[in-house]
N, C-alpha and C positions, 0 to 999 in steps of 0.2 A: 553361811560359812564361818562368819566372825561371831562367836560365841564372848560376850563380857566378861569379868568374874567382878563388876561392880552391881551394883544396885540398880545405874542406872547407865545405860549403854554413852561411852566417849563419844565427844562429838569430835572429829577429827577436820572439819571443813576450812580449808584454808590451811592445813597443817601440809609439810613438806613429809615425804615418808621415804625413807631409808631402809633397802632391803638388801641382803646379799645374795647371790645364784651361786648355787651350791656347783663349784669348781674346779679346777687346779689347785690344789693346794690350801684349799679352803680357804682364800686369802679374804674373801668377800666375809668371810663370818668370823673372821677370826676380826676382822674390823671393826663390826657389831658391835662384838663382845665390849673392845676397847669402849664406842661411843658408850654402849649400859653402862659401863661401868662407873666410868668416870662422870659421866651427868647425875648417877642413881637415880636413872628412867622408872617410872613405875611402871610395873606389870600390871595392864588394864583387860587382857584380853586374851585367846589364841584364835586360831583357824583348826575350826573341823574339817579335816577333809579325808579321804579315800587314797590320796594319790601320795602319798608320803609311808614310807617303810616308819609301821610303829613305834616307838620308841618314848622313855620317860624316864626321869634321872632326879637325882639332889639339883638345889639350886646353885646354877654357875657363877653365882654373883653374890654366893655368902659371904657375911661379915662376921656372924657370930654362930654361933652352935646351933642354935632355935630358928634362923634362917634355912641355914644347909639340910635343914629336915624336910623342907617344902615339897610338893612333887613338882615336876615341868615338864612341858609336853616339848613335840617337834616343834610346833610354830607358834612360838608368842609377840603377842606385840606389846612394847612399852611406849608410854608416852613420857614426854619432857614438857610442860604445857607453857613454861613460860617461853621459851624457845618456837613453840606452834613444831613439835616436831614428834613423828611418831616414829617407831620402828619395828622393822615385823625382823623375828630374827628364825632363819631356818636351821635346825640342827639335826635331819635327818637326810637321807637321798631323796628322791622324786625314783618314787617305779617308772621303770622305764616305758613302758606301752598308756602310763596316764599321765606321761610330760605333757602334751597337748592338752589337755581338761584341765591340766593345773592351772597353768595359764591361763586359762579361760577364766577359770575362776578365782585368780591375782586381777584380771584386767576387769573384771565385772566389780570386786571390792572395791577396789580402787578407784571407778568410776561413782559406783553407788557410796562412799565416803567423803565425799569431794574435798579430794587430797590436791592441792594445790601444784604439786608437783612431787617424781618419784622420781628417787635414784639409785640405779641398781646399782652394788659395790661387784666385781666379777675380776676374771684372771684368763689367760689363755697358755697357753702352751709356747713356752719363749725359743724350742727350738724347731717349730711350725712357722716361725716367721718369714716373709720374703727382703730381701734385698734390702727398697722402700721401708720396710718395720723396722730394720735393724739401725735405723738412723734415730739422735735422738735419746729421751729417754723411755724406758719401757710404759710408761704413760700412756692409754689412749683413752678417747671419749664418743660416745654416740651422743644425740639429741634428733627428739622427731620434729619436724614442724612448728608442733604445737607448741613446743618446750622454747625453741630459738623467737617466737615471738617477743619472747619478753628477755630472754637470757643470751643472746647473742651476743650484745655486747660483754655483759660479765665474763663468757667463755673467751671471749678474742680475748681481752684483759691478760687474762691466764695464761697464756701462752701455749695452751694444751692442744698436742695434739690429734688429729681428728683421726680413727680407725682406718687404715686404708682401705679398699678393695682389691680383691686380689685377680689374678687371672685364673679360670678353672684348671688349667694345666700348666702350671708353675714351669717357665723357660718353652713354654709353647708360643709362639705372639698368632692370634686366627680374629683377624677383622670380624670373625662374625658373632666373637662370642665375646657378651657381655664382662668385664670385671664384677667379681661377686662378692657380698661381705661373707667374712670365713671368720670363728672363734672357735678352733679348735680346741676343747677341754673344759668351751664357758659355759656348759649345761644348756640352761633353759635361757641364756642372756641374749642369743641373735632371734631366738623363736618369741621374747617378750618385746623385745625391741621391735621389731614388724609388727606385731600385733600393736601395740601403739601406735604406732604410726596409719593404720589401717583403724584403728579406733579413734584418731585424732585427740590422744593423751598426753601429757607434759609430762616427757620422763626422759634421764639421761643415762646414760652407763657409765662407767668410773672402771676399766680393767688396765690391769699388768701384767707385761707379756712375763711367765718366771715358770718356776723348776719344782718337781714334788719335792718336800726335804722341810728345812727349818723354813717354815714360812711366813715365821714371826716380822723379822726385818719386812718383808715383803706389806704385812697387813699395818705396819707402825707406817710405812710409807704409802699407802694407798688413804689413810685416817689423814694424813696430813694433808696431802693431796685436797681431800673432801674438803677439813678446814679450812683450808684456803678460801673457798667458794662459799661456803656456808656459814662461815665465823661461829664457828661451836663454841668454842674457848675462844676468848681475847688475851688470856694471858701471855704474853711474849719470852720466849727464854732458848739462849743457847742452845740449848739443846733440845728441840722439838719434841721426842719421844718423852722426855721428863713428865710432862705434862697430861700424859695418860695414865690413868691405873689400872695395872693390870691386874684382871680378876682370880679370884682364886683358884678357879678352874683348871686355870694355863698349868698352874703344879704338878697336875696329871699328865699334859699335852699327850709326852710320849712315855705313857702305862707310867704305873707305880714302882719301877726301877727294878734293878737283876737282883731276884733273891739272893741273898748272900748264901744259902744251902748248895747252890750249884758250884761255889768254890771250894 
């Protein structure tokens, strides 16, 4: 599945890997983008796979003329090496009938990599929430098992709070039926998270419950979020978002503006 573009295939073991699930608002990739950019991650590698709508572009992370000519596929991974940290960034949808393969074939990588731990970046639909969600800030987090062995305390630390589960019929209350976790809009994020946890993998989830629209504010706070936990950057500053650079990409976000011919 993980095709190189070096000489000699990354070794990733012991590296923490950082991915987004393509979802509400793309807030998960749009976070990505931020960490590439700002680390100037090398592109070491992509994912061949089937289960991703085609797609290939300029590169997102041009600096100069001779950069922005590059090709880039749906799913590449860069590494940070002094950081021990990788990331797979997705820029295409998941077909939807090989969401399930996909996954398979995310949790098989990642095991055959041995990725020290994985954290999906993801989003839910903020006016799917219950009652319990609406308290708080739009913050929540999953961890399986595996993950809390060693990261528990770091997470209480934080103060973050844990994903609730919900009731299957919202203002129903039926002793028989179980509370279930629900991420209405996070893609592949509840179907990789179970799998994890059924594969006994170190992975955590990072989502915000929000709105389709400017989802920029949304991904500058979900990157901060992470930092907190991961200390990406040390640098300290008033103003948090300062501290990221934003890729050149973003210029385009929404299309290359209203022809002026139509006034």
């Amino acid at each position: 599945m993980f095709v190189s573009s070096q000489n000699s295939p990354p070794a990733f073991k012991s590296f923490t890997l950082v991915m987004p699930a393509v979802a509400v608002g793309n807030v998960g990739q749009l976070a990505v983008d931020l960490i590439v950019s700002t680390l100037n991650m090398d592109r070491v590698g992509y994912l061949h796979t089937d289960c991703l709508i085609p797609m290939a572009g300029n590169n997102p992370y041009a600096t100069c003329k001779e950069d922005a000519e590059e090709l880039h596929t749906p799913a590449e991974v860069y590494t940070a090496a002094e950081l021990k940290l990788a990331v797979l960034q997705i820029r295409a949808p998941i077909i939807q009938a090989k969401s399930k393969k996909f996954r398979q074939q995310l949790v098989s990588w990642i095991k055959a990599s041995g990725f020290s731990r994985t954290v999906v970046l993801s989003s839910s639909h903020a006016y799917q929430r219950d009652d319990q969600q609406l308290q708080g800030t739009p913050l929540r987090y999953l961890a399986t098992p595996s993950l809390l062995k060693g990261s528990a305390d770091a997470l209480k630390e934080l103060g973050w709070r844990e994903m609730e589960k919900v009731t299957a019929f919202p203002g129903v209350t039926d002793a028989n039926t179980e509370p279930r976790l629900y991420i209405p809009g996070g893609g592949i994020t509840k179907g990789l998270y179970t799998d994890s946890c059924a594969d006994d993998l170190p992975l955590a989830v990072l989502l915000l419950f929000c709105s389709e629209g400017d989802n920029i504010p949304d991904a500058f706070a979900l990157v901060n979020h992470l930092n907190s936990w991961l200390h990406l950057l040390h640098n300290q500053s008033n103003e948090p978002n300062s501290k990221w650079k934003i890729p050149t990409s973003w210029n385009l976000l929404f299309g290359s503006g209203i022809p002026p011919a139509l006034f």
